[in-house]
C-alpha positions in Angstrom: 0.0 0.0 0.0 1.2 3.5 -0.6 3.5 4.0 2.5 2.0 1.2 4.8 4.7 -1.3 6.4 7.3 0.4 4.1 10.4 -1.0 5.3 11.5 -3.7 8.6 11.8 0.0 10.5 8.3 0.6 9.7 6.9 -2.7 10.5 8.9 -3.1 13.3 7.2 0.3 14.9 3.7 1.1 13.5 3.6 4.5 15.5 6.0 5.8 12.8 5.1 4.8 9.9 3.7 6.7 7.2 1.0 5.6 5.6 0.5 8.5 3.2 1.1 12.0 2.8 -1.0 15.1 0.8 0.1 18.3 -0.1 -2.9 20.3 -2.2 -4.6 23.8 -2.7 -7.2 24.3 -0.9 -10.9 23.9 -2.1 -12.1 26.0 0.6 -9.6 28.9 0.8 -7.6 30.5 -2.5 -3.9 30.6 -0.9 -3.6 28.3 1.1 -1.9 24.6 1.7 -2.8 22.0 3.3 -0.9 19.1 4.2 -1.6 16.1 5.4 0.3 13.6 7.2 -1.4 9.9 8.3 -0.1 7.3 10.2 -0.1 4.0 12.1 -2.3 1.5 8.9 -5.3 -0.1 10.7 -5.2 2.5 13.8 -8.1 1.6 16.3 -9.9 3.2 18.8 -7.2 2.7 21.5 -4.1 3.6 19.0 -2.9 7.1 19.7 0.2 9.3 18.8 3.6 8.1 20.3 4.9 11.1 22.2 8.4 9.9 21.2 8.0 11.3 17.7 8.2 14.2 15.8 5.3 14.5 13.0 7.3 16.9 10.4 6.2 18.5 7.8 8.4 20.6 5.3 8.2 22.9 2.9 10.5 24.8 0.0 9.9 26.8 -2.7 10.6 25.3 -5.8 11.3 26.5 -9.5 10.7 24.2 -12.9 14.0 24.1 -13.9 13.4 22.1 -17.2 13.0 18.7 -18.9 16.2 17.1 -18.5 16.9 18.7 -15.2 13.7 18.4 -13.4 13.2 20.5 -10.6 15.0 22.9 -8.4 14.1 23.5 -4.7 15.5 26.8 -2.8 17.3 26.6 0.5 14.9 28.5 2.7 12.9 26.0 4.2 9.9 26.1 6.4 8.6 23.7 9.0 5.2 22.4 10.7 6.4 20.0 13.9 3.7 18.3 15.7 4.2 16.6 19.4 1.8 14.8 21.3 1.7 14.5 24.9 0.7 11.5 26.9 -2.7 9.8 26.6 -4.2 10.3 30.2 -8.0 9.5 31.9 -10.5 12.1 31.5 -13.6 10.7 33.7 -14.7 6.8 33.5 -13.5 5.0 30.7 -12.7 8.1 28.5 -8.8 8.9 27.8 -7.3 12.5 26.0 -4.4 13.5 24.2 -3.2 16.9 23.3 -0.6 17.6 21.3 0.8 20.9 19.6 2.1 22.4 16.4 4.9 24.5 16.3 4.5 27.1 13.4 7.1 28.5 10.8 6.8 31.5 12.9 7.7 29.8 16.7 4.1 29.7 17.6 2.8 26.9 19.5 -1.1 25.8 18.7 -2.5 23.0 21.4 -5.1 21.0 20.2 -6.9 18.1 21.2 -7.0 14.6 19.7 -10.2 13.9 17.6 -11.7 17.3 17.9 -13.0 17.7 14.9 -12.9 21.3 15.0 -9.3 21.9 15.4 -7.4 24.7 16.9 -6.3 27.8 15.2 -3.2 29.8 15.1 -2.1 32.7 13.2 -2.8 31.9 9.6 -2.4 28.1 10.6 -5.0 25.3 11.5 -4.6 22.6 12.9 -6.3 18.6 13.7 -5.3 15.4 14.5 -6.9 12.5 15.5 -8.8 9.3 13.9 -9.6 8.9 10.4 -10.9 6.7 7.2 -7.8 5.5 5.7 -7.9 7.8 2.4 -5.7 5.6 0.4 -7.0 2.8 -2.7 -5.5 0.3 -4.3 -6.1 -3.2 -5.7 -3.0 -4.7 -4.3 -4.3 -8.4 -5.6 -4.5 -7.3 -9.0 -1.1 -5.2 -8.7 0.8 -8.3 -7.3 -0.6 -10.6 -10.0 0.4 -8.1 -12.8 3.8 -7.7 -11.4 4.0 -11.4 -11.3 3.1 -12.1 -14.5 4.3 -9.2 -16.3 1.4 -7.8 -18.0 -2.0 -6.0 -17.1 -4.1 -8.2 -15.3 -6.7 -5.7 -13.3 -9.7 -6.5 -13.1 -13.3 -4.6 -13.6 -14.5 -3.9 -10.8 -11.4 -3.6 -8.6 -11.0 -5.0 -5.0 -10.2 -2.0 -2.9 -7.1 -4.0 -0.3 -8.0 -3.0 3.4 -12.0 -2.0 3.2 -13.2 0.0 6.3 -9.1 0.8 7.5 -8.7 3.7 10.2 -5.6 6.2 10.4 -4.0 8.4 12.6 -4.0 12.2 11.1 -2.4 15.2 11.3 -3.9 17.8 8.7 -1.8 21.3 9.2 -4.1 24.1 6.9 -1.7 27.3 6.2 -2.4 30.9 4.8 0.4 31.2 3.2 -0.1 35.3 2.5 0.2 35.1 6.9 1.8 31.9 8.0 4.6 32.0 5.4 8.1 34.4 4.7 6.8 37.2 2.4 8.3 36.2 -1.1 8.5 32.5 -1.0 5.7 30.3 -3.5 3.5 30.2 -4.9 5.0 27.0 -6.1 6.5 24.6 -3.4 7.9 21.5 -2.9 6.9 19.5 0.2 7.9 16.3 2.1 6.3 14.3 5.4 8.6 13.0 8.2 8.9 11.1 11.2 11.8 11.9 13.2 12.7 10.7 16.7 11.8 13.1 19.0 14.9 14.4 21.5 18.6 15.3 21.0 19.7 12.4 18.5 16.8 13.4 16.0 16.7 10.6 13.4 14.7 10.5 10.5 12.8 7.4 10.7 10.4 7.7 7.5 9.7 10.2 5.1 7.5 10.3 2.0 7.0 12.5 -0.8 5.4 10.9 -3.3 3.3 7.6 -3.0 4.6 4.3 -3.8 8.6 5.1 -4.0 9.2 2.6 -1.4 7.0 -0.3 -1.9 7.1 -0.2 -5.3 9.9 1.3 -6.6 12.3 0.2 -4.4 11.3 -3.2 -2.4 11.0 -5.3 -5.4 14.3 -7.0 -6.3 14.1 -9.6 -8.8 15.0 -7.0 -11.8 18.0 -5.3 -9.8 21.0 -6.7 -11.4 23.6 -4.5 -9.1 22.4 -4.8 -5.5 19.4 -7.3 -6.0 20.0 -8.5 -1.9 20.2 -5.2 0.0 16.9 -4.0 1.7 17.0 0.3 0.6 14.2 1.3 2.2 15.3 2.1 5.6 18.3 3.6 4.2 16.2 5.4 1.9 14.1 6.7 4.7 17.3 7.9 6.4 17.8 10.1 3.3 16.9 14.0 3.0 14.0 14.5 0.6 16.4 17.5 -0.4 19.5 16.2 -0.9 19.9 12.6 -1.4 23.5 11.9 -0.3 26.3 10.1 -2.5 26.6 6.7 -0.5 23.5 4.9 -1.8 22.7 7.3 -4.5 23.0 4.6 -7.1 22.0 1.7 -5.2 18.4 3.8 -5.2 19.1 5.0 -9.0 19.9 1.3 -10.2 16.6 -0.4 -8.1 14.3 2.4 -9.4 15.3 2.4 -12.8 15.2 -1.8 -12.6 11.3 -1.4 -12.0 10.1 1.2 -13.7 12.0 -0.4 -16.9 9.7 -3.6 -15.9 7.0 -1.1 -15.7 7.2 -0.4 -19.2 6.9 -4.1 -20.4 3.6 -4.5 -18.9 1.7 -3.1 -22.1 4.5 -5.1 -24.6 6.1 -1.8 -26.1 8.7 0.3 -24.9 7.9 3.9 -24.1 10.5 4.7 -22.0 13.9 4.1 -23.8 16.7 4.0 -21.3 19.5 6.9 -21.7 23.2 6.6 -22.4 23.9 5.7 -19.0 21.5 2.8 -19.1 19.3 4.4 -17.0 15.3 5.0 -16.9 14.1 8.8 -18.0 12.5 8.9 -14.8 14.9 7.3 -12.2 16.3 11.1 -11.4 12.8 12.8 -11.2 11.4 9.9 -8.9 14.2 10.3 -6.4 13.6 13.9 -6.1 10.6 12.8 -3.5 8.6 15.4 -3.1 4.9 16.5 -3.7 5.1 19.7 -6.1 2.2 22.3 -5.6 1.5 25.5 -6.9 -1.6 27.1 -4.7 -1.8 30.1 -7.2 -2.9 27.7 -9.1 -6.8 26.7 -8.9 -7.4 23.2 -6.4 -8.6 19.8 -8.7 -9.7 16.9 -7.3 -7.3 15.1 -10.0 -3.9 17.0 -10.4 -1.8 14.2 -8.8 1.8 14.8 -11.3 0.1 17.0 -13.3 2.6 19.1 -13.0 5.5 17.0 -13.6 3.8 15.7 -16.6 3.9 19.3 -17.9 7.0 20.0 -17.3 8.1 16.5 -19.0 6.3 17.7 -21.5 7.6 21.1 -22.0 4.4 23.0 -21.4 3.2 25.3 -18.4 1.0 23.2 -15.8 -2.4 24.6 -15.4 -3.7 23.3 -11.3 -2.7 23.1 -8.5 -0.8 19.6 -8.8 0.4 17.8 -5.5 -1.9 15.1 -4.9 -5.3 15.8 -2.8 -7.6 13.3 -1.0 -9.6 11.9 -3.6 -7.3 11.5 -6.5 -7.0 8.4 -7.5 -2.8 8.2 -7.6 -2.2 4.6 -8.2 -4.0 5.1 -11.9 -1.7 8.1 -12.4 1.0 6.1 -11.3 0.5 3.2 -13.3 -0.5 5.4 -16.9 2.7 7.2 -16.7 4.8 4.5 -15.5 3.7 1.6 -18.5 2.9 4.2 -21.8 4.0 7.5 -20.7 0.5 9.0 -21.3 1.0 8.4 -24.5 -1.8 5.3 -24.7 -5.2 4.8 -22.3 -5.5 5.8 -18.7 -4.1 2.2 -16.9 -6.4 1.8 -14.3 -7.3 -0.7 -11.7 -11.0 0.0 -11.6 -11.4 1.8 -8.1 -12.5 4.6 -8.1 -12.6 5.8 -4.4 -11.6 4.7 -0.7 -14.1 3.1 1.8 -15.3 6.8 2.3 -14.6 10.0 0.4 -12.9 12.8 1.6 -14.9 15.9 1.7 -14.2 19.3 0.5 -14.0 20.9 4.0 -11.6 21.1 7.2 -10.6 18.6 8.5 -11.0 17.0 5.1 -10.3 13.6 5.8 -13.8 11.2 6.4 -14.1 10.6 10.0 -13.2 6.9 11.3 -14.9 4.2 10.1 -16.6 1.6 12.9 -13.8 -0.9 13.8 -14.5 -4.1 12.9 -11.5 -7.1 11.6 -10.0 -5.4 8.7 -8.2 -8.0 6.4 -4.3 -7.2 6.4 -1.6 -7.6 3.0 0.9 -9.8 3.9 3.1 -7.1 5.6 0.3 -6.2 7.4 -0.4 -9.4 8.6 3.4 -10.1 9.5 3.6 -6.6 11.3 0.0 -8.2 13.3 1.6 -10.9 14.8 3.5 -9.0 17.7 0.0 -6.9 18.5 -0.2 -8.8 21.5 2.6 -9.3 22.4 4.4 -5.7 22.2 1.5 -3.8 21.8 1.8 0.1 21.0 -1.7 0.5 22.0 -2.3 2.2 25.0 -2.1 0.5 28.4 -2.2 2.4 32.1 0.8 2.5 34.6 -1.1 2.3 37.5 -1.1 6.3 38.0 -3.7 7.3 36.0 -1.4 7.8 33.1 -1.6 5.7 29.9 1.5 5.7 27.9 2.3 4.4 24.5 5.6 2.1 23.7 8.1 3.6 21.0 10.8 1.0 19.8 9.9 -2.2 20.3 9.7 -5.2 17.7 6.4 -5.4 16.2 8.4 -7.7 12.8 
């Protein structure tokens, strides 16, 4: 799934993995973005934040720098932390967890978990709490077209994980009052989880979806480092500036699968350049979402603007990737024919729920009930009761939730 059990790190601690991550223009409001981080798959109603961790968010202004060079992103960067406190009784059987947001500016928003109204700082809003998993995908029909090498979705799809809940963190920002005067309107932007205290280490980031479980866990067609896990070392990684030790460990696994990609339709639409190398491999590891919020929001802009610029035109939305766009089909079209033939799809069309058009955007939870797991999912299960990372009491009143321990 698109950032679910990305990696052992991420199976082996659920509270920071990333399950997805949204960067879009606003419906509601011209000028401003809003990005949205989610969290822990198959969250239930006794999963809360892990006050061990850092929930980043950051942003850069970004220019189109051209074709073969793809894009360019400033220096001046801006960041949206979130922290989370403890999870402690509130009355009977009822527990709380406030958290805050520390602004671009050094201002501190508190907010509550699950209220669905938020809190509000200057030019920033904020919410966090339970929500329907926003993410679709058929991962049956994926797997069985990457095993066999050719398009085998089916009409209708099987959405994988019906009825899955989330942890959210949805940071809205005016960027006219929230931002440095002069940076956008076009940005670059990245999610993160990074341990929370003097040794901050990254533990996950994502940009756009799929990198990691798709471009770079499968193997078989990696001819240079075809035993090495990347994706922890990935995660480790600086959206920004991808250092030179594993640069082409990533470049050579990327450019292995999205050559396989481009079988699945029996042409080649992607011929590989003098260094041997996908057209795409450089523009795939620069992992960020790209948005422009001058630009008006569309439910379906997901790479629209790299598409343009691959293209040589000017992009014409807002781009990044909202709720409701249905990424996987992007994904998959420009990955096997380069746009060039039909829209690849997978026949699903939306997520258990919708998202809506209005803060906090994201449907609320869905009941809990057994969710079926994928395979990782299932693996990463096992340990639930065991090492749990739900929340349990200390005795004192104060419920506290594990960081750490091995949930593989």
């Amino acid at each position: 799934m698109s950032d679910h059990f990305s990696g052992p790190r991420a199976i082996a601690g659920p509270a920071c993995d990333i399950c997805d991550f949204y960067a879009f223009s606003s419906p509601e409001r011209v000028g401003n973005l809003v990005l949205v981080l989610d969290v822990v798959p198959n969250a239930d109603p006794a999963t809360f934040f892990s006050d061990a961790i850092v929930y980043r968010f950051r942003i850069r202004p970004v220019t189109v720098a051209g074709k073969d060079t793809g894009f360019a992103p400033g220096e001046e960067e801006v960041t949206f932390d979130c922290t989370f406190g403890h999870v402690h009784s509130h009355g009977g059987d009822t527990v709380v967890q406030e958290g805050t947001c520390s602004t671009a500016s050094g201002e501190r928003i508190s907010f509550v978990v699950d209220d669905a109204h938020g809190a509000r700082g200057n030019g920033v809003r904020v919410f966090a709490g339970h929500r329907s998993d926003p993410f679709f995908i058929d991962f049956a029909g994926l797997n069985e077209t990457m095993k066999l090498g050719r398009l085998v979705f089916t009409n209708p799809g099987t959405l994988t994980g019906p009825g899955a809940n989330v942890l959210s963190i949805v940071v809205e920002i005016d960027c006219a009052t929230a931002l440095p005067s002069g940076i956008g309107p076009l940005f670059a932007a990245v999610g993160e989880t990074v341990a929370r205290g003097p040794l901050a280490i990254r533990l996950e980031r994502v940009g756009r979806p799929e990198v990691k479980n798709l471009l770079l866990n499968p193997r078989a067609h990696d001819l240079v480092n075809r035993t090495v896990e990347l994706r922890d070392l990935y995660n480790l990684e600086d959206s920004f500036h991808v250092g030179p030790d594993y640069r082409d460990a990533y470049r050579a696994r990327v450019s292995s699968n999205l050559t396989y990609f481009d079988t699945l339709d029996g042409k080649t639409d992607w011929p590989l350049d003098a260094q041997g190398l996908h057209p795409l491999t450089n523009l795939i590891l620069a992992d960020y979402l790209v948005v422009d919020i001058s630009k008006p929001y569309a439910e379906d802009s997901f790479l629209e603007i790299e598409r343009s610029m691959l293209d040589g035109r000017l992009h014409t939305s807002s781009g990044g990737r909202s709720l409701n766009d249905d990424a996987m089909d992007a994904l998959y079209t420009l990955y096997v024919n380069a746009g060039r033939g039909p829209r690849i799809s997978d026949h699903l069309d939306q997520a258990t729920v919708r998202a809506s058009r209005a803060f906090p955007y994201l449907a609320p939870p869905n009941a809990q009930r057994e969710i079926p797991k994928s395979a990782a999912g299932a693996a990463a299960a096992k340990q639930d009761n065991k090492n749990s990372y739900v929340v349990h009491t200390d005795g004192g009143g104060h419920v506290h939730l594990p960081f750490g321990r091995n949930h593989s």
